[in-house]
N, C-alpha and C positions, 0 to 999 in steps of 0.2 A: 641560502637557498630560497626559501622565503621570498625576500625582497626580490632574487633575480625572479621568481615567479611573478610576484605583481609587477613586476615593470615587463616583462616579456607580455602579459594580458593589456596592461594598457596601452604597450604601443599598438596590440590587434585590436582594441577599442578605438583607436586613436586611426588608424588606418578603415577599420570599418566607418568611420563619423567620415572622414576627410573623402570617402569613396561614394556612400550615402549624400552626399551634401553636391559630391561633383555631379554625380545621375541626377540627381531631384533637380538642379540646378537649368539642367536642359530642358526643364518640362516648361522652364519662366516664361513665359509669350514677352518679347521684347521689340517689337515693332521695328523702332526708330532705328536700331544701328546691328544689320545683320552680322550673325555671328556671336555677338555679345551674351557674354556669361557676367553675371556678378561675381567670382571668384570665391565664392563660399567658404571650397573647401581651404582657401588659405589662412583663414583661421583655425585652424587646425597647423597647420605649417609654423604658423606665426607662434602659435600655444608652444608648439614644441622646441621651437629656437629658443626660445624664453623662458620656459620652464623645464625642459629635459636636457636633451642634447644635440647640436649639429648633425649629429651621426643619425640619432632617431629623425629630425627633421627629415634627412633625405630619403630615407629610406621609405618614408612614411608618404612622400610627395614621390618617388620612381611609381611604389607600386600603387600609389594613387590612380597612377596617368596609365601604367601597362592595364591594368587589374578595370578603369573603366572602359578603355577602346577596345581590350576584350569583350568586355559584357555588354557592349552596344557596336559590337562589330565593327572597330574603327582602328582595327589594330593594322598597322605599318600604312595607312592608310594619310590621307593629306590631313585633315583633321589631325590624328593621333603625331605627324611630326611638327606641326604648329603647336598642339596642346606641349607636349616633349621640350621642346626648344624655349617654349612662356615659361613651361613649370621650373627649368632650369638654370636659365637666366632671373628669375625672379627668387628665386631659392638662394643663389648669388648674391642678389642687392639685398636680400631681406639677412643674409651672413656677415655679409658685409656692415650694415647699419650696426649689429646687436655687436659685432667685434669691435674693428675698428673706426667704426663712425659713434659710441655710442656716448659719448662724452656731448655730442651733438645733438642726435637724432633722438626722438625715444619710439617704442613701438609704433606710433602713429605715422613718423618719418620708414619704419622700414617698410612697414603695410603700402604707402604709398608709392615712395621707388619700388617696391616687388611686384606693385599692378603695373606702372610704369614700364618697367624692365620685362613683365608678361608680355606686353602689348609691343614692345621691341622685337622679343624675340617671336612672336609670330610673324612680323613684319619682315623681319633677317629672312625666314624661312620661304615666306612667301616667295619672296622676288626669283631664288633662282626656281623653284619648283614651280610657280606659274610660266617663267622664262621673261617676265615684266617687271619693270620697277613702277608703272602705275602704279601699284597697292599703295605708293610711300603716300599719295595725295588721301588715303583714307586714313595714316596715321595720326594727325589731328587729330580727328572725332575719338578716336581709338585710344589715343593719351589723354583726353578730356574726360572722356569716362571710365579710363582705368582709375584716374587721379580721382573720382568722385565713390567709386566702387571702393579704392584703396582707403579713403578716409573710412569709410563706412567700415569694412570689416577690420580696421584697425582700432576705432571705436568697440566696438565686439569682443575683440579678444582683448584689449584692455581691461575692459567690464568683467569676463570671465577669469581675468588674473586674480582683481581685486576683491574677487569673492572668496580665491584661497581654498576654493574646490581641492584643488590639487592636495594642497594640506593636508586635509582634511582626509582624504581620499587617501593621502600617506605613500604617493605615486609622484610626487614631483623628486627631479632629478637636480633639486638646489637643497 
């Protein structure tokens, strides 16, 4: 009983972080390429493939994306099936890497395909909902800095493995 207590609290620590990080996120002034998020809260995603469980990942990444386009008004909204469609597609490739790719990959390869695979599935979304496949000529710029945002927050949660927080904390799910 116990333990299921502390892992039920951390996955709401773990969702509150991942949901904190997605709002604060939007506050970033990013000039150069509209739209663009650093994907923050995927380390938090990525923490929990790797140190909990698939099942917590998801769950932690669904009510990430309902739970912020609620609380900034963007629910069923264009935003919230882009945001939907990246979170989940990237959820995918970053399951993917830590399963069966991971004799390959190591966390920095999943972080990288899961921005990648983000910046995909907004683009899939795009085209029928604007009713245009123009969007594709912005995928480019869009996979060039998934792929630099994807290094960076794989960096990150690397760092945050390696400290063994989790351990310590006596909430990791290994």
């Amino acid at each position: 009983m116990k333990g299921t207590v502390r892992r039920i609290a951390a996955d709401a620590a773990m969702l509150a972080l991942a949901l904190a990080l997605s709002i604060a996120e939007s506050f970033i002034p990013v000039s150069s390429v509209p739209g663009f998020k650093p994907g923050l809260a995927n380390i938090v995603i990525l923490l929990l493939i790797y140190q909990f469980s698939w099942k917590e990942a998801l769950l932690v990444d669904l009510g990430r994306i309902f739970l912020a386009s609620l609380m900034t008004g963007r629910i069923l909204s264009f935003p919230f099936y882009m945001s939907l469609a990246g979170g989940v597609l990237s959820y995918l490739a970053m399951l993917l890497v830590k399963g069966a790719l991971s004799k390959v990959f190591t966390i920095y390869g999943a972080s990288l395909l899961g921005a990648f695979f983000h910046s995909l599935g907004q683009i899939l979304v795009a085209i029928p909902l604007l009713g245009t496949s123009a969007v594709l000529w912005y995928f480019p710029l869009m996979g060039l800095t998934s792929l630099l945002t994807g290094l960076a927050t794989g960096f990150l949660a690397d760092r945050i493995i390696r400290t063994r927080v989790f351990e310590f904390l006596r909430i990791s799910g290994r």
